[in-house]
C-alpha positions in Angstrom: -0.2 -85.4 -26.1 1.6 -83.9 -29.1 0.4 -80.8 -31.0 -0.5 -81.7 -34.6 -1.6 -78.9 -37.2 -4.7 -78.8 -37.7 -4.2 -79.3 -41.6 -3.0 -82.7 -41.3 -6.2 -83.5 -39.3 -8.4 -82.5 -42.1 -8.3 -84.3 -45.8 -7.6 -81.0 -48.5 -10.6 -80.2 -50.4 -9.4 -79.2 -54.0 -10.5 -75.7 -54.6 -10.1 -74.8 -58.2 -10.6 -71.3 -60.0 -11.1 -71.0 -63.6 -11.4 -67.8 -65.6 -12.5 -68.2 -69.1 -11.0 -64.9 -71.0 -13.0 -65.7 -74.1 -16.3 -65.9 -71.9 -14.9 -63.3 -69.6 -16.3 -65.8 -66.6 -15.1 -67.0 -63.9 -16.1 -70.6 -62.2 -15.1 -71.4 -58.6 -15.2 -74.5 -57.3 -15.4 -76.6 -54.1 -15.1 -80.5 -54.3 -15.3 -80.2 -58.1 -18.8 -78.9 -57.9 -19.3 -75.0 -59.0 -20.2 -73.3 -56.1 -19.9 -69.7 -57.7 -20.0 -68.3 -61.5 -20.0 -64.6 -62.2 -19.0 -62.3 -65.3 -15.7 -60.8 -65.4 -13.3 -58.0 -67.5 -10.0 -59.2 -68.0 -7.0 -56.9 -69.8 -7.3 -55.2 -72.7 -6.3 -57.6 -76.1 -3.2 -55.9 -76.5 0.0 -57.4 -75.9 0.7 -54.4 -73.0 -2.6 -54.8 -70.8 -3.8 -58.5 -72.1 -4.3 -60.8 -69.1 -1.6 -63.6 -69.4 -3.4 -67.3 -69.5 -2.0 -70.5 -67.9 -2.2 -71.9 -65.1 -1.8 -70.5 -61.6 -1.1 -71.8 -57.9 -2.4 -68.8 -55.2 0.2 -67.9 -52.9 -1.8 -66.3 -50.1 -5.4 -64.7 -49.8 -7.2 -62.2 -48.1 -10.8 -62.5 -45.9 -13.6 -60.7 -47.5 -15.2 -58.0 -45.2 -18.1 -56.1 -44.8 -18.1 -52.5 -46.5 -20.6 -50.6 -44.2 -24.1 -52.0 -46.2 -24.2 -54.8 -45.0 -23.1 -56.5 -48.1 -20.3 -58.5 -48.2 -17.7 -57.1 -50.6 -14.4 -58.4 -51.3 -11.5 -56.5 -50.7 -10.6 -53.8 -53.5 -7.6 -54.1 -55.5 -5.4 -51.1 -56.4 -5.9 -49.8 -60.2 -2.7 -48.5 -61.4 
């Protein structure tokens, strides 16, 4: 028997992100139905620090892990 990765066994499910910086929202979704929606605070409205808009492909992510609470938290992202 041949070896096969396991991502051609399954059909993709589009995944899709959208972050609305005039709501300051963000929409994730599964399948095309919203599976999450929470508030968000983009960049600063000046041309230094303002959040750039378009569209975006994600490279690579990280696992979400628990913290210590027993609330999952996802993973904290440097502030420079």
């Amino acid at each position: 028997m041949s070896w096969i990765p396991s991502i051609l066994k399954f059909p993709p499910v589009k995944n899709e992100i959208e972050v609305s910086l005039s709501r300051q929202e963000l929409t994730a979704f599964e399948g095309g139905s919203i599976v999450m929606q929470t508030k968000i605070s983009s960049g600063l409205l000046t041309p230094e620090m303002a959040t750039p808009a378009g569209d975006f492909h994600i490279q690579s992510k990280y696992a979400s892990k628990h913290m210590g609470d027993g609330i999952l938290h996802p993973i904290s992202m440097p502030m420079n």
